[in-house]
GUSE-588061 format. One record per residue (C-alpha): residue number from 1; residue in one letter; x, z, y. Coordinates in steps of 0.2 Angstrom, whole numbers, plus 5000, padded with zeros to 4 digits. Example, Ala and Ser with C-alpha at 12.3 -4.5 7.8 and 13.67 -1.06 7.14 Angstrom:
BEGIN
SITE   resi   resn      X      Z      Y
SITE      1      a   5062   5039   4978
SITE      2      s   5068   5036   4995
! end
This chain:
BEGIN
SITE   resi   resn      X      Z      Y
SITE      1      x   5004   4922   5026
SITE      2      x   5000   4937   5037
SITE      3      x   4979   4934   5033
SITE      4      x   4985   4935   5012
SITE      5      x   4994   4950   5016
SITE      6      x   4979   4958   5026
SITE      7      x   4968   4954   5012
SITE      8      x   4981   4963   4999
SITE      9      x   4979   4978   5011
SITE     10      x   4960   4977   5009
SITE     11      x   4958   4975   4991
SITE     12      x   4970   4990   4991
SITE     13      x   4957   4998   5006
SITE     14      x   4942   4993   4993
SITE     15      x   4951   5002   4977
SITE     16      x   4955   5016   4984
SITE     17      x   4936   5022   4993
SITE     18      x   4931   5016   4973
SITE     19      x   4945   5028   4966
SITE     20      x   4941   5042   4979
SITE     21      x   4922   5040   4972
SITE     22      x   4928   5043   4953
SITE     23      x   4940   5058   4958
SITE     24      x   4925   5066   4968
SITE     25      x   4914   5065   4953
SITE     26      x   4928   5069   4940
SITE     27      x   4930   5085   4948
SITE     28      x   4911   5090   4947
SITE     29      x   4910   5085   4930
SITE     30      x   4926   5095   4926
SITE     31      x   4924   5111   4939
SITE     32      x   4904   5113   4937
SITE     33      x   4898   5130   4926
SITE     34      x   4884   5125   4918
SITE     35      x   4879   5105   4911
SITE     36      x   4867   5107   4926
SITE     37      x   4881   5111   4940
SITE     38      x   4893   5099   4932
SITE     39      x   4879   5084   4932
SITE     40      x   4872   5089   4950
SITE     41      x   4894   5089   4958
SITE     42      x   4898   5075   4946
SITE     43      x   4884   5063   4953
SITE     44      x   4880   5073   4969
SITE     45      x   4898   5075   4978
SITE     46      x   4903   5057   4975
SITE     47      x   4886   5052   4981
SITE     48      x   4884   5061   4997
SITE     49      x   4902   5053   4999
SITE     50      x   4895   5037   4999
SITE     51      x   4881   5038   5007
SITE     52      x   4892   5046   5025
SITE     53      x   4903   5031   5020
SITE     54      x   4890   5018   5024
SITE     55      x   4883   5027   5038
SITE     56      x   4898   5030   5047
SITE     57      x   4911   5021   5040
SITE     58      x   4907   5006   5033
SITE     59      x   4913   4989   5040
SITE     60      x   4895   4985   5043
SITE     61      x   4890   5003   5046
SITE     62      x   4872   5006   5056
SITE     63      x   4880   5021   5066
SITE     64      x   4896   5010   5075
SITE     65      x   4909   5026   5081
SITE     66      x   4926   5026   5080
SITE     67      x   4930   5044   5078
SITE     68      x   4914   5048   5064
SITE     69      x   4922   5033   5054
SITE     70      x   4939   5042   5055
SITE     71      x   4932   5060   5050
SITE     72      x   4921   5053   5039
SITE     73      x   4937   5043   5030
SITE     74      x   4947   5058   5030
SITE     75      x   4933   5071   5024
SITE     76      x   4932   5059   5008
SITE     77      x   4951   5054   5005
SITE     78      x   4957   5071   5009
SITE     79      x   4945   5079   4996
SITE     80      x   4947   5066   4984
SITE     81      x   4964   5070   4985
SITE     82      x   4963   5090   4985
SITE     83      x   4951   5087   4969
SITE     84      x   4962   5077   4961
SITE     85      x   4975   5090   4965
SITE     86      x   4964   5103   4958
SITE     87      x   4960   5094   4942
SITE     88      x   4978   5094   4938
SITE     89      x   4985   5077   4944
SITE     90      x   4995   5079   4959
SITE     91      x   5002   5064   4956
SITE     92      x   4988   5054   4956
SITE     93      x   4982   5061   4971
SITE     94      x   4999   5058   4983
SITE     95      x   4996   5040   4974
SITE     96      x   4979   5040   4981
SITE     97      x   4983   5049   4995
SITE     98      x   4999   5035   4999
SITE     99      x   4987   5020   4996
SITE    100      x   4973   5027   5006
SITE    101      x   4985   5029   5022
SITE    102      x   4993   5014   5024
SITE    103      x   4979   5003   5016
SITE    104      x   4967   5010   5032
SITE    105      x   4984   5006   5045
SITE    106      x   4988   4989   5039
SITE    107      x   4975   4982   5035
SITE    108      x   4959   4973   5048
SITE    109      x   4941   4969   5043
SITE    110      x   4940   4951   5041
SITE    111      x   4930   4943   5052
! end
Protein backbone atom coordinates (compact mmCIF):
# COMPACT_ATOMS: atom_id res chain seq x y z
CA UNK A 1 0.00 0.00 0.00
CA UNK A 2 2.75 2.36 1.02
CA UNK A 3 4.48 2.01 -2.78
CA UNK A 4 0.65 3.04 -4.34
CA UNK A 5 0.67 5.96 -2.00
CA UNK A 6 4.35 7.02 -3.03
CA UNK A 7 3.39 6.91 -6.51
CA UNK A 8 0.11 9.14 -5.82
CA UNK A 9 2.74 11.65 -4.26
CA UNK A 10 4.75 11.54 -7.43
CA UNK A 11 2.17 11.91 -10.04
CA UNK A 12 1.20 14.85 -7.58
CA UNK A 13 5.32 15.74 -7.75
CA UNK A 14 4.98 15.32 -11.89
CA UNK A 15 1.64 17.69 -12.06
CA UNK A 16 2.82 20.13 -10.17
CA UNK A 17 6.65 21.05 -11.92
CA UNK A 18 4.06 20.76 -15.15
CA UNK A 19 1.72 23.28 -13.61
CA UNK A 20 4.56 25.58 -12.24
CA UNK A 21 5.91 25.39 -16.15
CA UNK A 22 2.30 26.81 -17.43
CA UNK A 23 2.02 29.53 -14.47
CA UNK A 24 5.68 30.60 -15.50
CA UNK A 25 4.80 31.13 -18.97
CA UNK A 26 1.16 32.48 -18.09
CA UNK A 27 2.65 35.18 -16.59
CA UNK A 28 5.04 36.21 -19.36
CA UNK A 29 2.44 36.03 -21.78
CA UNK A 30 0.10 38.12 -19.57
CA UNK A 31 2.97 40.75 -17.70
CA UNK A 32 5.22 41.29 -21.05
CA UNK A 33 4.77 44.97 -22.85
CA UNK A 34 4.98 44.39 -26.25
CA UNK A 35 3.98 40.83 -28.48
CA UNK A 36 7.76 40.49 -28.54
CA UNK A 37 8.39 40.74 -24.48
CA UNK A 38 5.33 38.69 -23.83
CA UNK A 39 6.44 35.87 -26.43
CA UNK A 40 10.24 35.95 -25.26
CA UNK A 41 8.73 35.66 -20.82
CA UNK A 42 6.04 33.49 -22.06
CA UNK A 43 8.36 30.74 -23.87
CA UNK A 44 11.65 31.97 -22.24
CA UNK A 45 10.97 32.05 -18.25
CA UNK A 46 9.26 28.60 -18.24
CA UNK A 47 12.01 27.47 -20.41
CA UNK A 48 15.15 28.35 -18.55
CA UNK A 49 12.90 26.89 -15.78
CA UNK A 50 13.16 23.67 -17.26
CA UNK A 51 16.25 23.62 -18.47
CA UNK A 52 17.85 24.32 -14.34
CA UNK A 53 15.26 21.64 -13.65
CA UNK A 54 16.92 18.89 -15.58
CA UNK A 55 20.25 19.95 -14.80
CA UNK A 56 20.02 20.20 -11.22
CA UNK A 57 17.03 18.79 -10.28
CA UNK A 58 15.81 16.03 -12.13
CA UNK A 59 15.66 12.42 -10.91
CA UNK A 60 18.32 11.67 -13.38
CA UNK A 61 19.91 15.00 -13.39
CA UNK A 62 23.83 15.04 -14.93
CA UNK A 63 24.75 17.65 -11.99
CA UNK A 64 23.89 15.00 -8.64
CA UNK A 65 23.80 17.87 -5.53
CA UNK A 66 21.49 17.92 -3.04
CA UNK A 67 21.43 21.60 -2.09
CA UNK A 68 21.28 22.91 -6.12
CA UNK A 69 18.19 20.47 -6.50
CA UNK A 70 16.63 22.24 -3.46
CA UNK A 71 17.32 25.88 -4.68
CA UNK A 72 16.72 24.93 -7.89
CA UNK A 73 13.09 23.52 -6.67
CA UNK A 74 12.31 26.39 -4.66
CA UNK A 75 13.53 29.13 -7.29
CA UNK A 76 10.88 27.55 -9.73
CA UNK A 77 7.80 26.63 -7.32
CA UNK A 78 8.32 29.84 -5.39
CA UNK A 79 8.16 31.85 -8.56
CA UNK A 80 5.61 29.89 -10.03
CA UNK A 81 3.69 30.67 -7.05
CA UNK A 82 4.46 34.59 -6.80
CA UNK A 83 3.41 34.64 -10.71
CA UNK A 84 0.45 33.17 -10.04
CA UNK A 85 -0.05 35.50 -7.28
CA UNK A 86 0.72 38.32 -9.48
CA UNK A 87 -1.59 37.18 -12.21
CA UNK A 88 -4.50 37.43 -9.81
CA UNK A 89 -4.92 33.89 -8.46
CA UNK A 90 -3.84 33.53 -4.99
CA UNK A 91 -5.67 30.75 -4.77
CA UNK A 92 -4.32 28.75 -7.25
CA UNK A 93 -0.99 29.61 -6.15
CA UNK A 94 -1.31 28.44 -2.22
CA UNK A 95 -2.82 25.25 -4.22
CA UNK A 96 0.23 24.92 -6.04
CA UNK A 97 2.21 26.03 -3.48
CA UNK A 98 0.36 23.12 -0.86
CA UNK A 99 0.88 20.36 -3.50
CA UNK A 100 4.34 21.40 -4.33
CA UNK A 101 5.38 20.93 -0.45
CA UNK A 102 4.22 18.02 0.49
CA UNK A 103 4.44 16.24 -2.93
CA UNK A 104 8.44 16.93 -2.63
CA UNK A 105 8.28 15.53 1.42
CA UNK A 106 6.29 12.38 0.79
CA UNK A 107 7.15 11.34 -1.81
CA UNK A 108 10.79 9.04 -3.10
CA UNK A 109 12.02 8.49 -6.55
CA UNK A 110 11.20 5.02 -7.52
CA UNK A 111 13.91 2.90 -8.01
Amino acid sequence: MSQAWNWLWLTLAFAAELAALAALGYWGFVHGGSTATKVLLGIGTPLVAAVLWGVFAAPQAPVRSAVLALLVKLLVFGAAVLALAATGHPVLAGALGVVALLSSLLSTPPG
